[in-house]
C-alpha positions as CSV (number, residue, x, y, z in Angstrom):
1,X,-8.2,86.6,-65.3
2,X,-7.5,87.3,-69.0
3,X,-7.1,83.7,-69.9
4,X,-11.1,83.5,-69.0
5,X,-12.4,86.3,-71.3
6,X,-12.1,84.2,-74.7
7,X,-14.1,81.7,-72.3
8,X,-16.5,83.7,-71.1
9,X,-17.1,85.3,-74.9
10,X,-17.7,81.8,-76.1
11,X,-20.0,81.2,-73.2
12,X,-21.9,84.1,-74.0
13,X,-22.7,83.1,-77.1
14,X,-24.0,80.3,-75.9
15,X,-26.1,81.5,-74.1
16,X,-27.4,84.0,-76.5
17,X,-28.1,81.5,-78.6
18,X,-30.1,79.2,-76.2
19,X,-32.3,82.2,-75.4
20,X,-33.1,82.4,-79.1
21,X,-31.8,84.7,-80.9
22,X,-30.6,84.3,-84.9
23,X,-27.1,83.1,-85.0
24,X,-25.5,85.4,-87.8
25,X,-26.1,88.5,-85.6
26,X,-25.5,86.9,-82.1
27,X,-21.8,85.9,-83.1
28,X,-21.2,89.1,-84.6
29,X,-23.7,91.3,-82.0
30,X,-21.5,89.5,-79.1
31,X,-18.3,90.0,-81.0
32,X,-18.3,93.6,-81.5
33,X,-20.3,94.4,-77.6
34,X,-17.3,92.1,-76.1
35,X,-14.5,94.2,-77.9
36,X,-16.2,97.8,-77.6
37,X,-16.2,97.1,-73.6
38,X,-12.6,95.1,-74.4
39,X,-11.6,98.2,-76.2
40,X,-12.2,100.6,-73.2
41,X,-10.9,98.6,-70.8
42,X,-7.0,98.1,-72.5
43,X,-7.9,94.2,-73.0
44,X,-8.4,94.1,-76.9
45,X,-6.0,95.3,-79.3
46,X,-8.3,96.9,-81.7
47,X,-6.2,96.6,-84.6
48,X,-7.8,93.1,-85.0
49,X,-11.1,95.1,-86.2
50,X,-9.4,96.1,-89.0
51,X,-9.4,93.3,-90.6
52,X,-13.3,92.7,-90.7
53,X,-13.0,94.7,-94.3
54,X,-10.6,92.0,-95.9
55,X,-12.3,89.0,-94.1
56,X,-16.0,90.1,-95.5
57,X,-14.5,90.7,-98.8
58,X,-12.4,87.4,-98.8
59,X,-16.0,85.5,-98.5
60,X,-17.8,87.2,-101.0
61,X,-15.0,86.7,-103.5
62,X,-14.0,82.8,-102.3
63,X,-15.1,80.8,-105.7
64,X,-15.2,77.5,-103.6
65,X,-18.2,78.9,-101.7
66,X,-20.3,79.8,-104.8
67,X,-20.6,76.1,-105.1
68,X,-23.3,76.5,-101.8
69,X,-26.2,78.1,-103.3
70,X,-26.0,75.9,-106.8
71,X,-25.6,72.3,-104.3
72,X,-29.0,73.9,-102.2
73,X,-30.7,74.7,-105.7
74,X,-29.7,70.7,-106.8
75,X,-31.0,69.5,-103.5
76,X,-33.9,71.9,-103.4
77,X,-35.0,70.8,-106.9
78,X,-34.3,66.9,-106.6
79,X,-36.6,67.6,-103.1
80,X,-39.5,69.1,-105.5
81,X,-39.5,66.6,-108.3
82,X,-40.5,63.1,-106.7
83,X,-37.3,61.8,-107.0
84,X,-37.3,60.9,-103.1
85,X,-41.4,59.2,-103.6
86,X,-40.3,56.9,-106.8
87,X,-37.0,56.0,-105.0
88,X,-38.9,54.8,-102.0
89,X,-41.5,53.0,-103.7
90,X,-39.2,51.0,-106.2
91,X,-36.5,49.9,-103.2
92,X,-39.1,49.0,-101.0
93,X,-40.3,46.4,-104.1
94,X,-36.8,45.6,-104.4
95,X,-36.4,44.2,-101.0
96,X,-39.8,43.3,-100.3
97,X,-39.0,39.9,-100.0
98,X,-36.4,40.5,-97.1
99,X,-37.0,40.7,-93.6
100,X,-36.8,44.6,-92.5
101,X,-36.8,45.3,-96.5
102,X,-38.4,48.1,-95.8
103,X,-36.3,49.8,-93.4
104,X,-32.8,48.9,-95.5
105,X,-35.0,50.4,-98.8
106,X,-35.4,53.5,-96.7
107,X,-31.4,53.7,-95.3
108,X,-31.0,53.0,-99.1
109,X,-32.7,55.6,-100.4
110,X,-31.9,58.0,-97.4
111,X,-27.8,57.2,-99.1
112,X,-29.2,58.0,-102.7
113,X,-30.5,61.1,-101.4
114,X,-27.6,62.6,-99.6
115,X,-25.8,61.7,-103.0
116,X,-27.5,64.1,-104.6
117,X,-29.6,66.8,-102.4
118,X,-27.3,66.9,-99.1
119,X,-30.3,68.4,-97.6
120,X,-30.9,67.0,-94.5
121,X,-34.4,68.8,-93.4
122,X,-35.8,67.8,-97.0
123,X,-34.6,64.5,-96.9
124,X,-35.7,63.7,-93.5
125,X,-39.3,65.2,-93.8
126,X,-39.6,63.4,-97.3
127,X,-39.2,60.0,-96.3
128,X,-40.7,60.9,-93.0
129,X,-44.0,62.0,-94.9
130,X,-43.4,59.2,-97.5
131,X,-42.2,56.1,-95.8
132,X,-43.3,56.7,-92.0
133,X,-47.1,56.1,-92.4
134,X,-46.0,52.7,-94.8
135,X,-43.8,51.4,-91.9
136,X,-46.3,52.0,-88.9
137,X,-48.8,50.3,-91.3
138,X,-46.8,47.3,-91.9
139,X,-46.0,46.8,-87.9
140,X,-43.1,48.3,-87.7
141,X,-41.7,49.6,-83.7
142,X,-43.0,53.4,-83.8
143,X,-39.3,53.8,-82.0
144,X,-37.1,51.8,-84.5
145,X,-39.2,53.5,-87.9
146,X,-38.5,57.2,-86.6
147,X,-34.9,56.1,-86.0
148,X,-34.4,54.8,-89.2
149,X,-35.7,57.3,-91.1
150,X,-33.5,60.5,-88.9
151,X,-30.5,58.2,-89.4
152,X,-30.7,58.4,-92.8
153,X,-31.8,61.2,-93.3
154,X,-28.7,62.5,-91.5
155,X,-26.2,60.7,-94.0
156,X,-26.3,64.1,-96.3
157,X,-23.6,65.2,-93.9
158,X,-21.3,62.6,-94.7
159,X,-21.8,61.2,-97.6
160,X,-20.6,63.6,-100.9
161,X,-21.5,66.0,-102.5
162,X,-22.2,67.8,-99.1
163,X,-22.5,71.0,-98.3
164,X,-20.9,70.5,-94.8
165,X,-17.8,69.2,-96.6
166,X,-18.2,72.4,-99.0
167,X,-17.8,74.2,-95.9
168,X,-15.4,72.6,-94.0
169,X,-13.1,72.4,-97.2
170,X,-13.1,76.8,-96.7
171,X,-12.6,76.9,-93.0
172,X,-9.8,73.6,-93.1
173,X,-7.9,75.5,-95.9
174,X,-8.0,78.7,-93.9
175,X,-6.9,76.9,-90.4
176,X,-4.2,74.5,-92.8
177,X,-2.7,77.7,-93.8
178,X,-2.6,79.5,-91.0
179,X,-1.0,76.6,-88.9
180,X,1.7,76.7,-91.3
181,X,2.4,80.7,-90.6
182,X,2.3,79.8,-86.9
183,X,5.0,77.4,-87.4
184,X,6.8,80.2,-89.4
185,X,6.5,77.9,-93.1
186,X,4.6,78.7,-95.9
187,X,2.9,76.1,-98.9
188,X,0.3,76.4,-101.7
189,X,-1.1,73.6,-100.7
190,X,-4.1,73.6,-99.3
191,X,-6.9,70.8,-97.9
192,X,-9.5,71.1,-101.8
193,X,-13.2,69.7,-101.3
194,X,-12.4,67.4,-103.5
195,X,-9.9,65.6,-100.7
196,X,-12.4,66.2,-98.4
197,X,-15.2,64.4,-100.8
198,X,-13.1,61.6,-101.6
199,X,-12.2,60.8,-98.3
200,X,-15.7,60.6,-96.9
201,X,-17.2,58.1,-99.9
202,X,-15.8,55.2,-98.0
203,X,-16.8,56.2,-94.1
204,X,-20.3,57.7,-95.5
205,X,-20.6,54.2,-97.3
206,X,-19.3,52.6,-93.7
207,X,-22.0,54.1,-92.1
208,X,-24.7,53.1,-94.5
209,X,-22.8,49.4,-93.6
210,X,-23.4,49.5,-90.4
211,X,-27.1,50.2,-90.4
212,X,-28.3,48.5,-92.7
213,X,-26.0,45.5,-90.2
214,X,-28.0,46.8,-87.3
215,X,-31.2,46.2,-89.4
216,X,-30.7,42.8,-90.3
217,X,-29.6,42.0,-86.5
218,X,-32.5,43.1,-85.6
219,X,-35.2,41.5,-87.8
220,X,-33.0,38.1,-86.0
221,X,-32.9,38.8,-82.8
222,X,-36.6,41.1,-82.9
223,X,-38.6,40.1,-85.9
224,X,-41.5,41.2,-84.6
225,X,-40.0,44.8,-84.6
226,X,-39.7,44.4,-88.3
227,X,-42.5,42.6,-90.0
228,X,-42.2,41.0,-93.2
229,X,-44.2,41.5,-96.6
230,X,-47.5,39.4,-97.5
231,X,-46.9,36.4,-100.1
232,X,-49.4,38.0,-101.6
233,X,-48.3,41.8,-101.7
234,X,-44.6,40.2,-102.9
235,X,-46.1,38.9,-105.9
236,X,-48.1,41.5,-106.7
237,X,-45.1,44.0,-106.6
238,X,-42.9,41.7,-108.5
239,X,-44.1,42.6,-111.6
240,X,-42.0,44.6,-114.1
241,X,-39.8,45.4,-111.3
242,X,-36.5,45.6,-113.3
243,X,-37.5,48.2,-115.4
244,X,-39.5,50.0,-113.0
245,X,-35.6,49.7,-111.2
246,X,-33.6,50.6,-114.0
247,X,-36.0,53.6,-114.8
248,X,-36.1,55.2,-111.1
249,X,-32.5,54.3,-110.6
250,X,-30.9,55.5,-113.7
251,X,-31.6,58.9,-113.8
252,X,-30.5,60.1,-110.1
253,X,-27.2,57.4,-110.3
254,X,-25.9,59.4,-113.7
255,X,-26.7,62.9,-112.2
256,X,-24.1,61.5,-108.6
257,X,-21.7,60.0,-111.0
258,X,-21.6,63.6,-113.1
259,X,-21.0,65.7,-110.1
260,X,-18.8,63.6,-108.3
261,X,-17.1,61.5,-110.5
262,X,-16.1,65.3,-112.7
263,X,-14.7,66.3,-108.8
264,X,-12.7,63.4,-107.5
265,X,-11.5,62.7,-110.9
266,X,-9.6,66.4,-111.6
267,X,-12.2,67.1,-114.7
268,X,-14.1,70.2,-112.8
269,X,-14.3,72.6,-109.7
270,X,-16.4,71.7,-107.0
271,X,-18.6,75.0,-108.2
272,X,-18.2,74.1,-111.9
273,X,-19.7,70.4,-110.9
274,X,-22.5,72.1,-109.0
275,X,-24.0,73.9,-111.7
276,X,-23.6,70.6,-113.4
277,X,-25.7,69.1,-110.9
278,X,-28.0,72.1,-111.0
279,X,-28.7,72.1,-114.9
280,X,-29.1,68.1,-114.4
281,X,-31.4,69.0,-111.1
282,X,-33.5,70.4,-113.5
283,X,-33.9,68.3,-116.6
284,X,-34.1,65.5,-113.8
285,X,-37.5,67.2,-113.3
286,X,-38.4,68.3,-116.5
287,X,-38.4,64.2,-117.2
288,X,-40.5,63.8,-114.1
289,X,-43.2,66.8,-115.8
290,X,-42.9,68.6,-112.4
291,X,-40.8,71.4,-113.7
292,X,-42.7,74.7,-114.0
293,X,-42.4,78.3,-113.6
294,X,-44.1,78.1,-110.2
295,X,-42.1,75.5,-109.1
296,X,-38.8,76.9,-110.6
297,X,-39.2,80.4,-108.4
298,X,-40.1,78.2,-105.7
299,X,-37.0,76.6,-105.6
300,X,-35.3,80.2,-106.4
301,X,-37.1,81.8,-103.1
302,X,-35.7,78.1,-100.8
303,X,-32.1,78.7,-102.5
304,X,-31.7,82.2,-101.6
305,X,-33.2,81.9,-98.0
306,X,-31.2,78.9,-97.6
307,X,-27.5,80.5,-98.9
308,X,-28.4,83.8,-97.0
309,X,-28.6,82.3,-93.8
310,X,-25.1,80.1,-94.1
311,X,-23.6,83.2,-95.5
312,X,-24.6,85.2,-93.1
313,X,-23.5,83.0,-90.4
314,X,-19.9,83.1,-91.9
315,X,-19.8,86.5,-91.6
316,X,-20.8,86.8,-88.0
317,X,-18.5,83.6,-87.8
318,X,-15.2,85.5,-89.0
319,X,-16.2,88.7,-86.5
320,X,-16.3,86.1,-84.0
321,X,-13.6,84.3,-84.7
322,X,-11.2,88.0,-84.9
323,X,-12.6,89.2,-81.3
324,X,-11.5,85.5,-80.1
325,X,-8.1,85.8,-81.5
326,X,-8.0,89.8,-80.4
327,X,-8.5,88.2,-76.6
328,X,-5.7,85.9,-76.5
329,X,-8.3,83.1,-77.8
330,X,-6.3,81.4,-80.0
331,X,-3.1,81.0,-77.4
332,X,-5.4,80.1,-74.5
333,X,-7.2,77.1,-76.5
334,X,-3.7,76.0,-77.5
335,X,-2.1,76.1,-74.4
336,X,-4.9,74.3,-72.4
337,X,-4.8,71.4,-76.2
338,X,-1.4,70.8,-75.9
339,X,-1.3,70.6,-72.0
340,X,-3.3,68.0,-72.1
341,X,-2.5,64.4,-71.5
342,X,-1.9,61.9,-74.4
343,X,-0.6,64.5,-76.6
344,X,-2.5,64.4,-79.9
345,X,-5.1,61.5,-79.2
346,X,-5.6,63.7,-76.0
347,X,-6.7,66.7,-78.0
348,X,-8.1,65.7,-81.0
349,X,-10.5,63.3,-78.4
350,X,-11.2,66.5,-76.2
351,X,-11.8,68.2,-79.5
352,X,-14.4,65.6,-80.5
353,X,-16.0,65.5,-77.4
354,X,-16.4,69.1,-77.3
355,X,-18.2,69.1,-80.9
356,X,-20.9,66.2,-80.1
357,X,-21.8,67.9,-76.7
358,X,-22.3,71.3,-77.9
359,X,-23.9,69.5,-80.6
360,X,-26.7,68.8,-78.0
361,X,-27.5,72.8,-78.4
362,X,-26.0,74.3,-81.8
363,X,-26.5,73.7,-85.1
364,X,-23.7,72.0,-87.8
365,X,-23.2,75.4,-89.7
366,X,-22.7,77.3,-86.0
367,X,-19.8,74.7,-84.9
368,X,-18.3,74.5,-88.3
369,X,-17.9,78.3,-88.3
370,X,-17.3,78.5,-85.0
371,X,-15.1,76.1,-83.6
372,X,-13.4,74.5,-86.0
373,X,-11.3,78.0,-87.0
374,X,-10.2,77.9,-83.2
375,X,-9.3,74.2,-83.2
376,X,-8.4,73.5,-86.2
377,X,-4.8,75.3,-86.4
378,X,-3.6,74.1,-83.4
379,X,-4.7,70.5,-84.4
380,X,-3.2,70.3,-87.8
381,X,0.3,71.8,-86.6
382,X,0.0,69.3,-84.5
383,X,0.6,66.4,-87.8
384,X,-2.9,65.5,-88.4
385,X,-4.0,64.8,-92.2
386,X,-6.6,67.6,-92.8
387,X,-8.8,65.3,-94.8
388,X,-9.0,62.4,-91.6
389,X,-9.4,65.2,-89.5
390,X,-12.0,67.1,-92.0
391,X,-14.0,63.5,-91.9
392,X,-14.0,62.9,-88.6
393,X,-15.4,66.6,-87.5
394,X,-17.9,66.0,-90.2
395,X,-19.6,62.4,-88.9
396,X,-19.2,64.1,-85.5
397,X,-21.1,67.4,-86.5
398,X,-23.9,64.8,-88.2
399,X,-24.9,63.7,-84.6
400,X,-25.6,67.2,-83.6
401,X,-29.0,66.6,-86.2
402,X,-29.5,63.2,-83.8
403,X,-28.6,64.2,-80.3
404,X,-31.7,65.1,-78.1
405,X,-33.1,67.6,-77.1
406,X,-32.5,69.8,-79.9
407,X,-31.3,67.3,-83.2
408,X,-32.9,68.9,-85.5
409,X,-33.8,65.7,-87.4
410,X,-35.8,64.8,-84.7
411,X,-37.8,68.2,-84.7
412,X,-37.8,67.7,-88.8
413,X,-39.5,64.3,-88.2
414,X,-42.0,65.5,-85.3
415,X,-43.5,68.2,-87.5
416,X,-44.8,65.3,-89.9
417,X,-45.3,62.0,-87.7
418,X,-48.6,61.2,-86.9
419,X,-49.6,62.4,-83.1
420,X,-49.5,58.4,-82.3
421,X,-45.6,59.0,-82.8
422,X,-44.4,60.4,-79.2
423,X,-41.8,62.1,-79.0
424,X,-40.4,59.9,-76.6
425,X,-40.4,56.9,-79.4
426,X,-38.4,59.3,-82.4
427,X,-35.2,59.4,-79.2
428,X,-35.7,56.0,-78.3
429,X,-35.1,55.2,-81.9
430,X,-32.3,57.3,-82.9
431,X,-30.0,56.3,-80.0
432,X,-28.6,53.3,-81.4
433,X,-27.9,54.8,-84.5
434,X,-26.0,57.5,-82.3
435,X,-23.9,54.6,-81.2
436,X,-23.3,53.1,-84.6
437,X,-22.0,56.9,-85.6
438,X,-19.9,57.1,-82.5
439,X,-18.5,53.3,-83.6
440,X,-17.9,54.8,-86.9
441,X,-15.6,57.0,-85.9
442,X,-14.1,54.8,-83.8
443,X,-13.2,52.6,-86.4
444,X,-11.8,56.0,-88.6
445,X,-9.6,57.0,-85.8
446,X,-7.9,53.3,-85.6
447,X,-8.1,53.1,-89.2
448,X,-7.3,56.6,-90.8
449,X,-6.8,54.6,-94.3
450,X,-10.7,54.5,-94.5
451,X,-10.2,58.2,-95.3
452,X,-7.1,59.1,-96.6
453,X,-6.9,56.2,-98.7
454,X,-8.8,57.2,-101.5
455,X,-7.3,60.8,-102.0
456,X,-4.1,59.7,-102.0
457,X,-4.9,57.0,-104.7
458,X,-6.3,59.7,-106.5
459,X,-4.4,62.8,-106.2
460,X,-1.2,60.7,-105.3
């Protein structure tokens, strides 16, 4: 009977959440109700409640996480400037002349974006606002242009810097460290966001791979899905296209090479290259003349709505997270993990299986917060690198924003599609695009050097 209370808590939660309630207070509203009647009743220690002080305190004071608000500030204003509308316009002239041109310009630019905003719900209403009406125009399938444009709208997750990885960094440090005490060792070492970006630049630019692939396959097999330009509207956008390339493409490409490449390469902190990108967000504009006072306080007011809410969620998160291990959470989880058949593939493909289902009905930031500190000790004393395992829980939590009913790229992209757009068509499109993501990760788990490749080179 006691094994099913830390089920029963996280069911709850659920629940809670499905009815509608904000997920910051529900974790920690649950939390504390479940341990107050817990507390009564002789089944929780409440000596785990005691350290809700030093857990609150621990996130105010983490360094890593200060690098949140300044990456939403970037993406916020990169969103505000044009960047995405110029970007569109000059890839789409680029590959005019090829057959579904238009949709690789906008997986193109959708991978330029997540490079540097990492905001999905800007990126996806952008180009959906931007490139959607262009692409019905031009006779593109309703289904395939509303795919396309949630599929890469989605890569923000994946592809660095992203704030998921931001995250995940925290909570895999916290789970690395505390396998190790469960195992009785201690280290200093810890899993960085830098690993964690380096190790998803190669599967984020996989994934880009593979769709622009499943483009080109279908303009083959289906042209008619994927019209092609006019002779006469290629000619008439050939003209000073390479500086109107090297102008447009410049400016973004120096600010992604200055926050990453100052990361991955050892010269800066994942916070100190945020304010890079930050000061760089905003001269980016300034260039563009769409930097004002209005428009500065604008992206002030989306910054600190955005960072509250995450922030918030990490503290309901860590109550959570102590209630659950107060229950016997922690030992139930990894007793039922390591039971299981297949040993570590066994688990780590329960694990996975768990995150894209319940991505059906929670958000990235709840699962992350959530799950992962259950999971995530008992995986990594189980041998697994933290930065393949860090990757793979980040493609997986990027199909919670495709999954239907509740991907919340889809409900991004049916605010702004025209009502000729059904809603039927945006999760007819995005399902093969789930399947390309679930390939991807496929091809990680065979292939772990796709992610642990690259930080090793680096960090040796």
């Amino acid at each position: 009977m006691l094994d099913l209370i830390p089920l029963l808590l996280f069911l709850a939660v659920c629940l809670v959440l499905m009815l509608g309630f904000p997920v910051a207070f529900t974790l920690g509203g649950t939390a504390l109700a479940a341990a107050l009647i817990g507390s009564q009743s002789g089944h929780f220690d409440g000596a785990f409640l005691e350290a809700i002080p030093n857990r609150l305190f621990g996130i105010m004071t983490n360094e890593t996480l200060i690098a949140v608000p300044l990456f939403v500030f970037m993406g916020v204003m990169l969103e505000r400037s044009r960047v995405a509308e110029n970007l569109l316009d000059t890839m789409a002239d680029l590959f005019g002349p090829l057959r579904g041109g238009l949709g690789i310009s906008v997986t193109l630019v959708g991978m330029l974006l997540a490079a540097s905003t990492g905001i999905v719900g800007a990126t996806v209403v952008t180009m959906g606002l931007l490139s959607l009406p262009t692409m019905l125009k031009r006779g593109y399938a309703p289904s395939l242009a509303c795919g396309t444009i949630c599929a890469s709208g989605t890569l923000g997750q994946i592809i660095p810097p992203s704030i998921i990885l931001v995250l995940l960094g925290d909570v895999l440090s916290s789970a690395y460290q505390q396998a190790q005490l469960d195992q009785g060792i201690w280290s200093p070492e810890t899993v960085s966001v830098g690993d964690l970006f380096a190790g998803a630049l190669l599967p984020g630019l996989l994934l880009v791979a593979l769709y622009v692939g499943y483009l080109l396959f279908i303009s083959l097999v289906k042209p008619d899905l994927m019209p092609n330009l006019s002779n006469d509207e290629r000619s008439s956008r050939r003209e000073g296209l390479l500086k109107r390339v090297v102008l447009v493409l410049l400016p973004p490409l120096l600010l992604i090479f200055a926050v990453l490449g100052s990361i991955i390469g050892g010269l800066a902190t994942p916070t100190e290259a945020a304010s890079v990108g930050a000061v760089g967000a905003m001269l980016l504009a300034l260039s563009q003349r769409q930097l004002t006072l209005q428009r500065l306080q604008e992206v002030m007011r989306s910054t600190t709505i955005v960072t509250s809410m995450v922030f918030m969620i990490f503290i309901g998160a860590s109550v959570f997270s102590l209630v659950f291990r107060g229950f016997g959470g922690d030992e139930v989880v990894e007793r039922l993990l390591t039971g299981l058949p297949g040993g570590t593939f066994g688990a780590v493909l329960v694990v996975m299986i768990i995150m894209f289902l319940l991505g059906f009905v929670l958000d990235f930031i709840e699962i992350t917060f959530v799950v992962v500190p259950i999971v995530g000790p008992i995986l990594l004393a189980m041998g697994l690198d933290p930065v393949w395992l860090g990757v793979m829980i980040a493609l997986n939590l990027q199909t919670s924003f495709l999954t239907p009913p509740f991907g919340f790229a889809l409900f991004y992209l049916r605010g702004v599609a025209p009502k000729s757009v059904t809603t039927g068509a945006i999760y007819r499109g995005v399902a093969p695009f789930i399947v390309i993501q679930l390939i991807a990760m496929g091809v990680i788990a065979y292939w772990p050097q796709i992610a642990t490749w690259l930080p090793d080179t680096i960090y040796g």
